[in-house]
C-alpha distance (Angstrom), angle and dihedral (degrees) to the residues before:
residue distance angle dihedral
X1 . . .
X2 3.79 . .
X3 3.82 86.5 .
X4 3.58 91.0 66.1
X5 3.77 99.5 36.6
X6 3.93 85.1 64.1
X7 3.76 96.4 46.6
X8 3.73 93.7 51.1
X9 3.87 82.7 52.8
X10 3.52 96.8 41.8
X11 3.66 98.0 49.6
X12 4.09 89.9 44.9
X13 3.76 84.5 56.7
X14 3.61 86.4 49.5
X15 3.60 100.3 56.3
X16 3.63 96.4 39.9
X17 4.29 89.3 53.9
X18 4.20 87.7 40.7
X19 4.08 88.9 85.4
X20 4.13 86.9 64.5
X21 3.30 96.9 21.4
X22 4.32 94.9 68.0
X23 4.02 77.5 66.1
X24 4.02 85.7 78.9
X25 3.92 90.6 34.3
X26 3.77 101.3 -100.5
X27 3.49 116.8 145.6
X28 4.19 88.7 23.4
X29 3.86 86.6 83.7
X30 3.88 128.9 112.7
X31 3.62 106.1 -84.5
X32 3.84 99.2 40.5
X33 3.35 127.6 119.4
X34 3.52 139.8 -168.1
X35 4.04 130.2 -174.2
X36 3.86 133.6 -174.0
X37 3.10 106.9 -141.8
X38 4.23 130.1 160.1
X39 4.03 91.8 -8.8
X40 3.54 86.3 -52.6
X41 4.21 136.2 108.8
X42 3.78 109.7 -134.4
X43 3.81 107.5 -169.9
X44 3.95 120.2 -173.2
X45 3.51 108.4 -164.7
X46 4.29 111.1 -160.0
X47 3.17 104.6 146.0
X48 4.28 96.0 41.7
X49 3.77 76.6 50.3
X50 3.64 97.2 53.4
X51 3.67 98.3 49.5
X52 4.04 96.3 43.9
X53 4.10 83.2 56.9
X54 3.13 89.9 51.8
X55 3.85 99.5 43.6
X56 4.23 79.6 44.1
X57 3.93 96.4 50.1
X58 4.06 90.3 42.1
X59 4.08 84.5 54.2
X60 3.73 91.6 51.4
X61 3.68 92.7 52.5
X62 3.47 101.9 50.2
X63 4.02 91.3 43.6
């Protein structure tokens, strides 16, 4: 349960950073996908999310 808890926060966080984050090119990757849908932009980031992981477990193992 507290696994899921964290990605629901995690990917909120996401989405709320992805505005300055498609400075650097995340969310402009392979594997991302973005919809219009009721006025609104709805932007599913896998493959941003894929590579930050991976960046993030990389990190952990060197630590």
């Amino acid at each position: 349960m507290r696994w899921l808890i964290i990605f629901i926060l995690a990917s909120v966080a996401f989405s709320a950073l992805l505005p300055y984050l498609r400075r650097f090119g995340i969310g402009k990757m392979p594997l991302d996908f973005s919809v219009k849908l009721f006025g609104r932009e709805w932007i599913f980031p896998f493959g941003s999310s894929i590579l930050l992981s991976f960046l993030a477990y990389l990190i952990a193992r060197l630590l």
